[in-house]
Structure formats: C-alpha cells, structure tokens
PDBQT receptor file of N, H, CA, C and O in Angstrom, charges set to zero:
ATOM      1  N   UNK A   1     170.601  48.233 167.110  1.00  0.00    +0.000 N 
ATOM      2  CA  UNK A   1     169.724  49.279 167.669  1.00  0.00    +0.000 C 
ATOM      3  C   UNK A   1     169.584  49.118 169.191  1.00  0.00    +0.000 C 
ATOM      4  O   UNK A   1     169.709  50.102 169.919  1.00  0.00    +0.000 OA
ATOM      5  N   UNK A   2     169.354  48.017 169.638  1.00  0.00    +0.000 N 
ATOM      6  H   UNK A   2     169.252  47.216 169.046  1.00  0.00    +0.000 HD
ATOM      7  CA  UNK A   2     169.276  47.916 171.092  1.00  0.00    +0.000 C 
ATOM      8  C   UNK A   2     170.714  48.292 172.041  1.00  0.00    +0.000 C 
ATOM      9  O   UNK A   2     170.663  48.834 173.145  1.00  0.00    +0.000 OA
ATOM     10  N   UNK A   3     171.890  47.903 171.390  1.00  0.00    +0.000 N 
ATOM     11  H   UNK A   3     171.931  47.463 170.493  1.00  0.00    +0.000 HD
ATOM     12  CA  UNK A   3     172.995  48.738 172.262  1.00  0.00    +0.000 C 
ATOM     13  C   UNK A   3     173.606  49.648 171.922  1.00  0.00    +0.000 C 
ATOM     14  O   UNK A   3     174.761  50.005 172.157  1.00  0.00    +0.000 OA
ATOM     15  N   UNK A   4     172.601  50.164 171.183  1.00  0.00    +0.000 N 
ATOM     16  H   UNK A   4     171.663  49.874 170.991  1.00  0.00    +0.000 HD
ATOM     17  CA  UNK A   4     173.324  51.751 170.430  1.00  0.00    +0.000 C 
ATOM     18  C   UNK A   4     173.324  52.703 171.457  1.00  0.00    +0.000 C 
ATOM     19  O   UNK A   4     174.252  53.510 171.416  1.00  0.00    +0.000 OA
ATOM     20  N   UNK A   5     172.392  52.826 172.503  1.00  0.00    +0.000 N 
ATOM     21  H   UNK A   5     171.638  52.170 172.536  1.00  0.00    +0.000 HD
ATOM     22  CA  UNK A   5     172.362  53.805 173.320  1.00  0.00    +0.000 C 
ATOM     23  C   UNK A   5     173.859  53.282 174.949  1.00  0.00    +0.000 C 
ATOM     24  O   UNK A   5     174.496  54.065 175.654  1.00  0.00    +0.000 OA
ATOM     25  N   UNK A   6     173.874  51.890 174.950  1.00  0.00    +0.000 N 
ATOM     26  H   UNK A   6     173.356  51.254 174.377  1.00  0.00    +0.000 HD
ATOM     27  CA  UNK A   6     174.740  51.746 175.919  1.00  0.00    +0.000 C 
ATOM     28  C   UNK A   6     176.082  52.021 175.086  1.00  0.00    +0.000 C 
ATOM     29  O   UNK A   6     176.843  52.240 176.028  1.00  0.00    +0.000 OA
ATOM     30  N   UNK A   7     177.049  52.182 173.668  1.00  0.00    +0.000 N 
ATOM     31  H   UNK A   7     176.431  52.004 172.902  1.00  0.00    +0.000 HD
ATOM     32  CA  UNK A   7     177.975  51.933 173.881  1.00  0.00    +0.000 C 
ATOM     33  C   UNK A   7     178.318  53.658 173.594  1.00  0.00    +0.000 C 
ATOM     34  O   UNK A   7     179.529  53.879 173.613  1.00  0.00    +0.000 OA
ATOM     35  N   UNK A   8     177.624  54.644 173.389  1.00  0.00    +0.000 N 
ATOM     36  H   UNK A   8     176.641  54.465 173.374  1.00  0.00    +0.000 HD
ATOM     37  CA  UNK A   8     177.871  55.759 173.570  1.00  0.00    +0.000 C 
ATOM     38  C   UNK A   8     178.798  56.343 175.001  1.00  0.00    +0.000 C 
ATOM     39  O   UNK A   8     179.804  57.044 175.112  1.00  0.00    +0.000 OA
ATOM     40  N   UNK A   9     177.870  55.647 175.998  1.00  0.00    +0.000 N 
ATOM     41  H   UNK A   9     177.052  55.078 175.908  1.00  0.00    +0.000 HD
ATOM     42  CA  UNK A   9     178.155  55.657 177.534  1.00  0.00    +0.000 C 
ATOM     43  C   UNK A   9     179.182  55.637 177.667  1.00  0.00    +0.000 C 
ATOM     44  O   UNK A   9     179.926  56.524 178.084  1.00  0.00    +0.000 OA
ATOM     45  N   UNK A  10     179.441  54.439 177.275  1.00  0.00    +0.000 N 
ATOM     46  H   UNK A  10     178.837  53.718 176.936  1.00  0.00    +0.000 HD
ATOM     47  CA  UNK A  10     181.063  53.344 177.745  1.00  0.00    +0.000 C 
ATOM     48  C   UNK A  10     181.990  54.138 176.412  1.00  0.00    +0.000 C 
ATOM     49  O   UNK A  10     183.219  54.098 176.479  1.00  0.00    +0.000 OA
ATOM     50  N   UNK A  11     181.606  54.537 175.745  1.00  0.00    +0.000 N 
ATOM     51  H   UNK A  11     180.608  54.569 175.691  1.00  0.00    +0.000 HD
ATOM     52  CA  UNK A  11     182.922  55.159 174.838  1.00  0.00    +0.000 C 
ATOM     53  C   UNK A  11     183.357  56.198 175.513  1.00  0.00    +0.000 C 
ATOM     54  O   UNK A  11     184.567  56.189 175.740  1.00  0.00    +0.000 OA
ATOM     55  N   UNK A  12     182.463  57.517 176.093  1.00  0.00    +0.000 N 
ATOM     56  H   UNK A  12     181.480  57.525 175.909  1.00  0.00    +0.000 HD
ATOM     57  CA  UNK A  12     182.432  58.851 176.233  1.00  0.00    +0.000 C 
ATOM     58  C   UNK A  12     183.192  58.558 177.495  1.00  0.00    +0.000 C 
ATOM     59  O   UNK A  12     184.036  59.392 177.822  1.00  0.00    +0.000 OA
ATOM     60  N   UNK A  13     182.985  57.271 178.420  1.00  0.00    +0.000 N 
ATOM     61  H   UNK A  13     182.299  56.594 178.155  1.00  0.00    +0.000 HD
ATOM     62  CA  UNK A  13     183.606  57.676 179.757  1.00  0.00    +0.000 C 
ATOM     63  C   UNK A  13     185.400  56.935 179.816  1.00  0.00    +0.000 C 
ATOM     64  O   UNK A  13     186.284  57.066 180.661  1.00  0.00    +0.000 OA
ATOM     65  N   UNK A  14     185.353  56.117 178.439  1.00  0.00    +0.000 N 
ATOM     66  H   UNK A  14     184.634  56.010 177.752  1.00  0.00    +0.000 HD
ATOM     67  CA  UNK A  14     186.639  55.803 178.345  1.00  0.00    +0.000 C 
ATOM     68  C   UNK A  14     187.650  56.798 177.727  1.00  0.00    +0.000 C 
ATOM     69  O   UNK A  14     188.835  56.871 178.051  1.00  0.00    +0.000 OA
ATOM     70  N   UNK A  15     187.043  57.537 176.815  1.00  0.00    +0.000 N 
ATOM     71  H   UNK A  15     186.080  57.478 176.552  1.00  0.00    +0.000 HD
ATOM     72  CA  UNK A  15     187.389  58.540 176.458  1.00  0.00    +0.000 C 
ATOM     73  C   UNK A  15     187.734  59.669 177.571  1.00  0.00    +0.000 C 
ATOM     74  O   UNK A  15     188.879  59.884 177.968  1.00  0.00    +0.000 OA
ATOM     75  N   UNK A  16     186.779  60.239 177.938  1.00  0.00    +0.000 N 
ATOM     76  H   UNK A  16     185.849  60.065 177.616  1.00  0.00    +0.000 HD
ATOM     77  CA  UNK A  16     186.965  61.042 179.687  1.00  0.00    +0.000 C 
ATOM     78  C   UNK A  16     188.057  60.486 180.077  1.00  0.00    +0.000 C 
ATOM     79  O   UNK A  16     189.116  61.103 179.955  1.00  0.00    +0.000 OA
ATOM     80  N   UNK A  17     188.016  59.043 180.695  1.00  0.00    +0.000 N 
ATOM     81  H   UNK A  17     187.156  58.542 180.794  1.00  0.00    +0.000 HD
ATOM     82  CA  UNK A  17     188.716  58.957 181.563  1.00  0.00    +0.000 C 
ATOM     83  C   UNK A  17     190.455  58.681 180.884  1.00  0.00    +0.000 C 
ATOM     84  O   UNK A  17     191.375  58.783 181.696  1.00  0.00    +0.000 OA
ATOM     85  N   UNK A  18     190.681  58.456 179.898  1.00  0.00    +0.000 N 
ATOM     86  H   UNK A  18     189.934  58.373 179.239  1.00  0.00    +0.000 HD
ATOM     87  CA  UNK A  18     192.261  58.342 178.874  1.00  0.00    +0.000 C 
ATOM     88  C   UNK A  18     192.302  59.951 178.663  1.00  0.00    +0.000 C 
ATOM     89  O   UNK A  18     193.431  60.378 178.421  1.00  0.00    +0.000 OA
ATOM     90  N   UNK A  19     191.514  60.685 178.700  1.00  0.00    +0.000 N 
ATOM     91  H   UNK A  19     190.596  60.338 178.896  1.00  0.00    +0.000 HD
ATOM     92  CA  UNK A  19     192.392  62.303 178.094  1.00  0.00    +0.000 C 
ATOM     93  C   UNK A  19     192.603  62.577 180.077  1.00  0.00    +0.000 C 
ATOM     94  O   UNK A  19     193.515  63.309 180.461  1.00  0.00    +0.000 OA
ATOM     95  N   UNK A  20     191.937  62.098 180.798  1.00  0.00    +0.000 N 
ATOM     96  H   UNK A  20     191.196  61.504 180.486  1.00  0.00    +0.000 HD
ATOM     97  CA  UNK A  20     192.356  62.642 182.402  1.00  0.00    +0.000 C 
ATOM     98  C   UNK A  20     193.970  62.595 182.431  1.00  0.00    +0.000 C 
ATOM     99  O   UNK A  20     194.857  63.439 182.556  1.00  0.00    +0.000 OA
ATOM    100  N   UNK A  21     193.906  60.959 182.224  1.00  0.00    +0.000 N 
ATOM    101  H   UNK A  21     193.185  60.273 182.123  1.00  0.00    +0.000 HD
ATOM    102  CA  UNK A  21     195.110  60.571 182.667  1.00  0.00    +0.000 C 
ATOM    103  C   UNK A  21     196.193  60.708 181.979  1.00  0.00    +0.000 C 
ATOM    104  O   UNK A  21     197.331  60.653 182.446  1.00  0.00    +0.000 OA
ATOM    105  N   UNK A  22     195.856  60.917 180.676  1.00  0.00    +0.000 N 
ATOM    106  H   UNK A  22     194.932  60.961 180.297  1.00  0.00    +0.000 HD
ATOM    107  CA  UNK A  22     196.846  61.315 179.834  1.00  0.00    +0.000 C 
ATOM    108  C   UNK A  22     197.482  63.062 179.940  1.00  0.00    +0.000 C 
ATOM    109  O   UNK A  22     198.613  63.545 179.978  1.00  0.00    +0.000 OA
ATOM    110  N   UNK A  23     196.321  63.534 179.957  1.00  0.00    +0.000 N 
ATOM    111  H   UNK A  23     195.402  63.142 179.926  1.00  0.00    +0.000 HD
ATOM    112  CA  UNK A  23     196.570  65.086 180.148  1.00  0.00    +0.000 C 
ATOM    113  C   UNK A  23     197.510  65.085 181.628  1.00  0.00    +0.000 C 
ATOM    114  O   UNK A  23     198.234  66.055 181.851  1.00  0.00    +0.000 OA
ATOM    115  N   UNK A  24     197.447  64.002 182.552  1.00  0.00    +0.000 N 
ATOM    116  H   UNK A  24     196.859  63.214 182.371  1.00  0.00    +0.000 HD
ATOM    117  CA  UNK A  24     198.145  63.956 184.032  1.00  0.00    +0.000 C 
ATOM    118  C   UNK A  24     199.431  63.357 183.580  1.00  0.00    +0.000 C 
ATOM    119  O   UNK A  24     200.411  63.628 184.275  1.00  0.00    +0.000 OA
ATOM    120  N   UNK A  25     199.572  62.742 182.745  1.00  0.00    +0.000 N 
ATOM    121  H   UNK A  25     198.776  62.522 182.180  1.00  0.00    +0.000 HD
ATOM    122  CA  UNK A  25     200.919  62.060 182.651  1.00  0.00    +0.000 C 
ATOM    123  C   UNK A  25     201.576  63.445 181.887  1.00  0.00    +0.000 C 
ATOM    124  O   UNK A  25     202.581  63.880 182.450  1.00  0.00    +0.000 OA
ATOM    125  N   UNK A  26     201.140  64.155 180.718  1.00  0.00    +0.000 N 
ATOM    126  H   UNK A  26     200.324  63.801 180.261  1.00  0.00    +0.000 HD
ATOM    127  CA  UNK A  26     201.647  64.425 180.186  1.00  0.00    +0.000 C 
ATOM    128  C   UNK A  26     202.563  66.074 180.525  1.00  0.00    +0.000 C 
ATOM    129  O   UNK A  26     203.428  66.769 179.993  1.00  0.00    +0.000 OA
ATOM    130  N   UNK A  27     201.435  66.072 182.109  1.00  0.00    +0.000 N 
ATOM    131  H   UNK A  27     200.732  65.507 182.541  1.00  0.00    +0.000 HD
ATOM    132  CA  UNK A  27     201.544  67.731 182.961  1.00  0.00    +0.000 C 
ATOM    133  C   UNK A  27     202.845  67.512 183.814  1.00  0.00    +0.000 C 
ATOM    134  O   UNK A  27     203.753  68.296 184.092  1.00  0.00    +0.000 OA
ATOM    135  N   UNK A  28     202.639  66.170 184.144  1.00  0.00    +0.000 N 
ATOM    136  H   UNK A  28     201.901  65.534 183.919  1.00  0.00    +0.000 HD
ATOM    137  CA  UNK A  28     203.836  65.404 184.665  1.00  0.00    +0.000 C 
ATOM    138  C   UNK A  28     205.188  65.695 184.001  1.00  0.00    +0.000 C 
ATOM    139  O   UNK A  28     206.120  66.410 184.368  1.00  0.00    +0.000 OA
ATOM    140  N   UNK A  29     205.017  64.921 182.906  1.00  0.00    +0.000 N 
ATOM    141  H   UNK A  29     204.260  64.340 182.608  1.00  0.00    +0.000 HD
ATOM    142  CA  UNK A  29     206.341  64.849 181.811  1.00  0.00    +0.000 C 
ATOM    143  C   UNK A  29     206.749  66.376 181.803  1.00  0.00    +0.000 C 
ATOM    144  O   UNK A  29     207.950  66.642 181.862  1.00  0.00    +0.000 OA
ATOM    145  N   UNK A  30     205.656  67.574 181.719  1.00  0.00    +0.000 N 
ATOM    146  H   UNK A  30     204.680  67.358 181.671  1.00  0.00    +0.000 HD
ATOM    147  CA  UNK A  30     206.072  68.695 181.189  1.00  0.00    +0.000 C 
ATOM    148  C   UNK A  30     207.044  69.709 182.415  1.00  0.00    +0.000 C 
ATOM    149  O   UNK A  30     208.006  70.476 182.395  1.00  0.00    +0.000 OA
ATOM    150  N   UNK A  31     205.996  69.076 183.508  1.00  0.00    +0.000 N 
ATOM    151  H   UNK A  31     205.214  68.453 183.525  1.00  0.00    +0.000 HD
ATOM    152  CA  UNK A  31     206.724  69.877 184.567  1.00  0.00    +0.000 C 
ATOM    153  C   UNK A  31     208.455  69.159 185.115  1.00  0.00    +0.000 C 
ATOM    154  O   UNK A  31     209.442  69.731 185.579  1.00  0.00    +0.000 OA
ATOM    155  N   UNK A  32     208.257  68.066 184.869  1.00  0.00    +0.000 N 
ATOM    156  H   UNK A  32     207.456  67.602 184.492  1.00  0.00    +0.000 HD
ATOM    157  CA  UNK A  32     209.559  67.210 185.501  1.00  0.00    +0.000 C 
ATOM    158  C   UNK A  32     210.674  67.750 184.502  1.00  0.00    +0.000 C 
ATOM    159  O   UNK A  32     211.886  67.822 184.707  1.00  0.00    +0.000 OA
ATOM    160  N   UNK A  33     209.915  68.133 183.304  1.00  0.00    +0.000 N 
ATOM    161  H   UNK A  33     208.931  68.075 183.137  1.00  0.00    +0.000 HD
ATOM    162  CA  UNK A  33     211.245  67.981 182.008  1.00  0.00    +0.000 C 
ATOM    163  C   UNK A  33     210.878  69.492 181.151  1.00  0.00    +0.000 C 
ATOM    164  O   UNK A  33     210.617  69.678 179.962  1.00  0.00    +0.000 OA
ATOM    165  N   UNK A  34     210.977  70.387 182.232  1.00  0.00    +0.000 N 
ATOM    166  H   UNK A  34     211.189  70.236 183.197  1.00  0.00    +0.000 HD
ATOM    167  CA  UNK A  34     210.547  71.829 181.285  1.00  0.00    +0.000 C 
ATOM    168  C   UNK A  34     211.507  72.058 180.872  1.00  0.00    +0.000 C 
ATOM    169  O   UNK A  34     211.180  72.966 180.108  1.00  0.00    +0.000 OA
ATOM    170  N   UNK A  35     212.982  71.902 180.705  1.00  0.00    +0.000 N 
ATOM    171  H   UNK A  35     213.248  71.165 181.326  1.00  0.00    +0.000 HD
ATOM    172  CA  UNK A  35     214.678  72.441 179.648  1.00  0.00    +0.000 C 
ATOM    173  C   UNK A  35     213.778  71.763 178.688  1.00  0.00    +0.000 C 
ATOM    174  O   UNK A  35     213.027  72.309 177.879  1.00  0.00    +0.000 OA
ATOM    175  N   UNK A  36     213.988  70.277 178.924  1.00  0.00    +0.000 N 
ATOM    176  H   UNK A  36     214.598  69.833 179.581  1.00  0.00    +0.000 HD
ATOM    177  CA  UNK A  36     213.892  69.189 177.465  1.00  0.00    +0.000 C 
ATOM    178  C   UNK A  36     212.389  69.620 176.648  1.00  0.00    +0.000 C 
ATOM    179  O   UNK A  36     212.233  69.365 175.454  1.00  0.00    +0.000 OA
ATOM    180  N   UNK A  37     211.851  69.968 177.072  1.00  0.00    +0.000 N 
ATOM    181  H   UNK A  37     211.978  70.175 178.042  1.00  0.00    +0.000 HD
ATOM    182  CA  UNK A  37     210.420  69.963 176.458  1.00  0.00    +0.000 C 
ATOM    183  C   UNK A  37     209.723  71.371 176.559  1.00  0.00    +0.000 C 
ATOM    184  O   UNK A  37     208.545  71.439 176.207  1.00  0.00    +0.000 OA
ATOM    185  N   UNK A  38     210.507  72.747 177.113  1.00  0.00    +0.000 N 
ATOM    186  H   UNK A  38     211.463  72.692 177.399  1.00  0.00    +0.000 HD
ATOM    187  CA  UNK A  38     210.154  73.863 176.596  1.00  0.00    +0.000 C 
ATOM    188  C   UNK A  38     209.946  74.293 175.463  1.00  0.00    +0.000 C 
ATOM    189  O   UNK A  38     209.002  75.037 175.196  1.00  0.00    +0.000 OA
ATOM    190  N   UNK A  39     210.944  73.817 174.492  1.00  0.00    +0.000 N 
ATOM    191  H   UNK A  39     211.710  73.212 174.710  1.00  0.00    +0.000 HD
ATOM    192  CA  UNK A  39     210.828  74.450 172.663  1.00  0.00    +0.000 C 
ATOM    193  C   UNK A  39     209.754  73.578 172.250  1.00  0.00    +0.000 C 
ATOM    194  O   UNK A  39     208.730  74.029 171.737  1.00  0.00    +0.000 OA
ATOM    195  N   UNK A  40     210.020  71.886 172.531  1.00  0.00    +0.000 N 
ATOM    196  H   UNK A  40     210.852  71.520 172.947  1.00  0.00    +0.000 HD
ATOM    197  CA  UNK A  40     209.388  71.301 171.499  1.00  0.00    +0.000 C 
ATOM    198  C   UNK A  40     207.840  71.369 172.158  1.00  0.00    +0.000 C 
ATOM    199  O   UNK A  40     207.646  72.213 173.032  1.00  0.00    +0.000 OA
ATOM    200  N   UNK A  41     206.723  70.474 171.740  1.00  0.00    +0.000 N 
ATOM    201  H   UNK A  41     206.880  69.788 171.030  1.00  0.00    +0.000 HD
ATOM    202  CA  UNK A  41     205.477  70.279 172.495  1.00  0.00    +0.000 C 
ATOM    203  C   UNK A  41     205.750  69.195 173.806  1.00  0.00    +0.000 C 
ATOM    204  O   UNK A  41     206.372  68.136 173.881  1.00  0.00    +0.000 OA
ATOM    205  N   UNK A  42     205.296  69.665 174.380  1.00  0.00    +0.000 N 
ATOM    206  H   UNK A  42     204.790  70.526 174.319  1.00  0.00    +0.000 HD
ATOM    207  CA  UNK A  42     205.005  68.731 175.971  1.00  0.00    +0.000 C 
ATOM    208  C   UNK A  42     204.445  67.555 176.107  1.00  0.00    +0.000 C 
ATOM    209  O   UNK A  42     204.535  66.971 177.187  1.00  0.00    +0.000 OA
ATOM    210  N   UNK A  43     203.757  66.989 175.021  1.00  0.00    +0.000 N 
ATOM    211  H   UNK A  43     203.683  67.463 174.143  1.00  0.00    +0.000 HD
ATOM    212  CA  UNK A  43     203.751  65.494 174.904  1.00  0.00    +0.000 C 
ATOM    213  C   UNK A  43     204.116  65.024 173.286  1.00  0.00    +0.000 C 
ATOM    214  O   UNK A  43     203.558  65.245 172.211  1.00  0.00    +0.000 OA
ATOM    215  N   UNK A  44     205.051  64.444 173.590  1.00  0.00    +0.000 N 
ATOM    216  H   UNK A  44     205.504  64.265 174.463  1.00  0.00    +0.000 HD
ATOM    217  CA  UNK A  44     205.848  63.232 172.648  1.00  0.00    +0.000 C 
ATOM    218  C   UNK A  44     204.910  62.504 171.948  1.00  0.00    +0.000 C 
ATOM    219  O   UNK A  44     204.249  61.657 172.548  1.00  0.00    +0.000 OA
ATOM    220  N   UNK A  45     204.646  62.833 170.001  1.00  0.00    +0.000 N 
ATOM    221  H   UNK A  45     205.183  63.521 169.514  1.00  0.00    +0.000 HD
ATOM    222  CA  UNK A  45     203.612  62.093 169.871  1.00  0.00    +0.000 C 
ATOM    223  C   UNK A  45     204.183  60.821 168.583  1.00  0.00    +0.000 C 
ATOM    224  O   UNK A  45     203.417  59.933 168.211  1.00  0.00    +0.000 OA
TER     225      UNK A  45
C-alpha cells in the first residue's frame, strides 16, 4: 500500500517514454525502408 501510488508514476513514464522512442525508431525504419515495408506493417514484430 505505501508504494502503490509511486510505482504507477515510474510505470506510466517508462511506458511514455519506450512508445516515444519506439514509435521514433520505427518512423525511422518506415521512412528509410518505404519499397521494403510499404505492403507489409512498418514495424517488424
């Protein structure tokens, strides 16, 4: 009960901050490689 309210914090901003960078890698991948990755989806899962 006492760090129930801190690990909300620290999840939500690790979370935030992995879809940033991921969504950046993956805008990356899409734009560098639009032949290879026009049909299929733009990030490789």
């Amino acid at each position: 009960m006492l760090s129930a309210p801190a690990k909300p914090v620290r999840a939500t901003s690790l979370v935030i901050g992995f879809t940033r960078g991921w969504s950046n890698v993956a805008f990356r991948i899409g734009t560098a490689r639009p032949a290879r990755y026009s049909n299929d989806s733009p990030v490789p899962l």
